[in-house]
N, C-alpha and C positions, 0 to 999 in steps of 0.2 A: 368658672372656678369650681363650679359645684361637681360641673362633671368629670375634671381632672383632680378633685378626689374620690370620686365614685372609683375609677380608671385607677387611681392608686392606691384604691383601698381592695382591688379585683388581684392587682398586680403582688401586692403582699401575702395577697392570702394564697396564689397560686404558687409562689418563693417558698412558703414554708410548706407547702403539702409535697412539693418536690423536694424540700430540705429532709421530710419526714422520710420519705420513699426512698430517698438515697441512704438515709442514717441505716433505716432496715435494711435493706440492700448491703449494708457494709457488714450487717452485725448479721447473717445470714450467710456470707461469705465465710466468715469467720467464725461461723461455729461449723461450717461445712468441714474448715480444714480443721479445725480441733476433731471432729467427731469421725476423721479417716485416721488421724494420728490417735486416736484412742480405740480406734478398731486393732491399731497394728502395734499400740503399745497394750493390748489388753486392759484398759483403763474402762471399768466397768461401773465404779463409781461412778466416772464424767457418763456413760451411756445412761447409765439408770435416770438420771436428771434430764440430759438430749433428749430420749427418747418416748414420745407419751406413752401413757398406760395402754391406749387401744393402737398401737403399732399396726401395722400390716406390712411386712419386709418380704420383697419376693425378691429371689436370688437366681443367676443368670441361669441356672439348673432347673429353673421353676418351682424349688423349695420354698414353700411360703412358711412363713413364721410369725409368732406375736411379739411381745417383747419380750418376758418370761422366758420362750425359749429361744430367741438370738441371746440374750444375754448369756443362757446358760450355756450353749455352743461356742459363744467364744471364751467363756472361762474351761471350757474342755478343752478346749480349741483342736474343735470340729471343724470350725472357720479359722484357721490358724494363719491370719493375715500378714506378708511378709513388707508390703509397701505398696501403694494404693499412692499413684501421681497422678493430677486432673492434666488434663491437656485442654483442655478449656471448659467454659462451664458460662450458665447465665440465668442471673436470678431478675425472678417478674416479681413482685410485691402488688396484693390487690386486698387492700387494708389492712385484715388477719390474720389472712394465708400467703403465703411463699412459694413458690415452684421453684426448682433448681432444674436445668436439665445441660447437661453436660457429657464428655469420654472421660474416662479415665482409664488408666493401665492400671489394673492388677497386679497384684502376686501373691499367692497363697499358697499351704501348705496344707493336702489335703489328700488322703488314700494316699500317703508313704510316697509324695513325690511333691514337689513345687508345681504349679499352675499359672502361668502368667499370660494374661489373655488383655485385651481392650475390650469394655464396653462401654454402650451408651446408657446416659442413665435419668432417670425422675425422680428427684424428693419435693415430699410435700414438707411445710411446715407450717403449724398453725401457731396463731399466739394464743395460749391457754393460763388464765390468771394471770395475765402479763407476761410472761413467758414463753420464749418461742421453744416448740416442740417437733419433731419428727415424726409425721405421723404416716408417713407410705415413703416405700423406698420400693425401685421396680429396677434392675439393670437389663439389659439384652448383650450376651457377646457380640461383637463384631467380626466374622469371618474371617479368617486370616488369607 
């Protein structure tokens, strides 16, 4: 008896740490796609909150940036994002931190012409005060 609760006390506890990892996992997903649809709605307020204070955003061109200045590029819209579609994606959860790494299709508006290219991509997220934040984003084009 004793050890078919030891055995079902092993078994609960492994239930909700995979409960935990999936719940993150969903809520990770879902600010991925809020925080593409506010790249392309200009929605700066939602980045300001998304994105932590120590940012490091490297973009497919090798322009690196902090948060400061991607924010203030896409209110120029320097980054003038036209639609940004994951074609697939996959998030690791390892307690704090989050990896996302995924393609997606671009389009942007940039030197007086649209840009639509695929890359592959890496975000980090960390949970900061309870709160999950963005703290590195890295893309690479995909050759056409």
């Amino acid at each position: 008896m004793k050890n078919f609760l030891v055995m079902a006390l092993l078994f609960f506890c492994f239930a909700q740490v995979n409960a935990q990892k999936k719940s993150s996992e969903n809520v990770i997903q879902d600010l991925e796609k809020r925080r593409f649809m506010a790249q392309v709605e200009k929605d700066t307020v939602f980045l300001q909150q998304i994105l932590a204070d120590d940012l490091v955003y490297i973009h497919s061109s090798s322009i690196l940036e902090n948060k400061k200045e991607y924010i203030a590029n896409i209110s120029k819209r320097r980054w003038d994002y036209r639609k940004i579609e994951v074609e697939k994606n996959q998030v690791r959860v390892y307690q704090n931190t989050a990896i996302v790494t995924g393609t997606a299709q671009m389009s942007l508006f940039m030197q007086e012409k649209i840009n639509t290219f695929r890359a592959n991509y890496t975000a980090v997220y960390c949970k900061i005060k309870g709160k999950w934040q963005m703290v590195s984003w890295q893309n690479t084009r995909i050759p056409e």
